[in-house]
N, C-alpha and C positions, 0 to 999 in steps of 0.2 A: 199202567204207568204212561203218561204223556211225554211222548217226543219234544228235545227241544226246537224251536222253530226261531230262527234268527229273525226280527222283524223288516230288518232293512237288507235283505240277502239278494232282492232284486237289485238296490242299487247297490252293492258291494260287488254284485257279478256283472253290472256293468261297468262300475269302473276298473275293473279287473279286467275285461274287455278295451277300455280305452287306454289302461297301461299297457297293452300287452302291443296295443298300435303303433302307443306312441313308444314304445321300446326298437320294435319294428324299425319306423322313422329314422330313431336315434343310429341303431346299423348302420340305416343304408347313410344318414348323411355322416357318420364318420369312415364307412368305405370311401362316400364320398371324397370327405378330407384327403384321408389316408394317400387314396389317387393321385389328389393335385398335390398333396405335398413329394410324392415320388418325381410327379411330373416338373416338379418347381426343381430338383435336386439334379434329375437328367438334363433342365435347364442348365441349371449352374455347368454340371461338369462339361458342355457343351462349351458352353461360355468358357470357364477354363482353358478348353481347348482348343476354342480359335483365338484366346490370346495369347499361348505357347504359340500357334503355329504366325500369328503378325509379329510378335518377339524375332520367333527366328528368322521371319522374313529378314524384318528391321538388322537383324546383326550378323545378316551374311553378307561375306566380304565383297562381295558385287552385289549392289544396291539394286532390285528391277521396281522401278515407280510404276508399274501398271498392277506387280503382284503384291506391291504392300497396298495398292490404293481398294483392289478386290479385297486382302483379307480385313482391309483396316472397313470396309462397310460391311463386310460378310460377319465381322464380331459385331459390329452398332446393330445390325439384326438381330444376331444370338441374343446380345445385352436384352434388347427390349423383348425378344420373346420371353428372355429367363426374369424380367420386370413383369411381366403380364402373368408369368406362370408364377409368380410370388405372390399378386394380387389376387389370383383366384384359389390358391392354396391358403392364403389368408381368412376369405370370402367362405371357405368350403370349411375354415375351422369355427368360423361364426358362427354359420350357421347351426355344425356340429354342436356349437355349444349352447345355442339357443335349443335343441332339439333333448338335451342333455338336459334344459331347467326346467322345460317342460315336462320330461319322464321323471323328472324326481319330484316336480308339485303333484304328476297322477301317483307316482310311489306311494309319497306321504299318506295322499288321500284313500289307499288301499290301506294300508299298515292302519291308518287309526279308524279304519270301518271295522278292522280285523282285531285290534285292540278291542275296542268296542262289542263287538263278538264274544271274544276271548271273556269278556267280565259280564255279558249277560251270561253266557252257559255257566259259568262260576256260581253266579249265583242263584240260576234256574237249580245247578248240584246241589247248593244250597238249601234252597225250598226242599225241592225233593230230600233231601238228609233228615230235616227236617219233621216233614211229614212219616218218613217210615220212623222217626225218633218216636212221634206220638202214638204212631199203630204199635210199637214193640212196646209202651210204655202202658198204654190203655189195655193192651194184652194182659199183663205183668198185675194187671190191677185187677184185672176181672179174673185175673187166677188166684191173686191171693182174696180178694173177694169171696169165691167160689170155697176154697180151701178155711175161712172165715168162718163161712153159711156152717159149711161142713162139720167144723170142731165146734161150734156152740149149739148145733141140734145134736151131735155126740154127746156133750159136756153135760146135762142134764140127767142123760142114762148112765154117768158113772158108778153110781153105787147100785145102779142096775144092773140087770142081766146083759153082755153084750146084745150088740143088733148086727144081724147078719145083713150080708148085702141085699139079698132078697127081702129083710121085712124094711132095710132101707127102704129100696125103690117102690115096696107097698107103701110105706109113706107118704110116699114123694105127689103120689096120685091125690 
């Protein structure tokens, strides 16, 4: 019986190879994300926190203009750090998501190599079903065939003497 042999199994195991890269990819740039979006967040509650501490500057009852004037630039830093750390957490979910339509156009392209697969052996079973139908069938005929031969070289010698097997097989010669 013949093995079935997928015709296109080279290029199904290499695109299985190239999903598997670009799934890779996909990881690392949503670790990636992941990173800057933590980094965007310690941002903010940074930010948060030097404008609780210029607040309380601002509304303690003795005003010092050199420690509101540090914490009021010390937050315009935070600000713009936690602006830049939103821009690259931004930046880092793109690209995530560019990496993401990429692994699903290789997905697809596995899945209907594999589909594809999946209905040739179907119908290689097929064939094969097939085939052994006709050997059980061509069997089933050359037995009653045989069984046929048998009862009409019998059928002559009825109102004869039986035939034993042995002056059968003298016959047969």
């Amino acid at each position: 019986m013949t093995k079935f042999r997928f015709r296109l199994e080279r290029v199904l195991r290499a695109r299985r190879v190239a999903e598997e890269v670009q799934r890779a990819r996909l990881f690392e740039a949503e670790t990636a994300a992941r990173s800057l979006d933590d980094a965007a967040r310690a941002c903010a509650d940074a930010s948060a926190s030097s404008c609780d501490v210029l607040r309380s500057d601002q509304s303690a009852p003795t005003l010092d203009a050199t420690r509101i004037l540090v914490a009021q630039s010390a937050h315009e830093r935070v600000l713009a750090a936690e602006n830049a750390a939103r821009q690259r957490a931004l930046e880092g979910q793109l690209a995530a998501t560019t990496e993401r339509a990429a692994w699903t156009t290789r997905r697809s392209d596995v899945r209907g190599l594999e589909r594809l697969e999946d209905r040739e052996r179907e119908t290689f079973r097929e064939e094969i079903d097939v085939r052994e139908e006709r050997v059980i069938e061509e069997t089933a005929a050359r037995r009653a065939e045989l069984a046929r031969c048998e009862r009409d070289r019998v059928a002559p010698l009825r109102g004869a003497t039986p035939v034993t097997p042995s002056q059968a097989e003298r016959g047969r010669r």
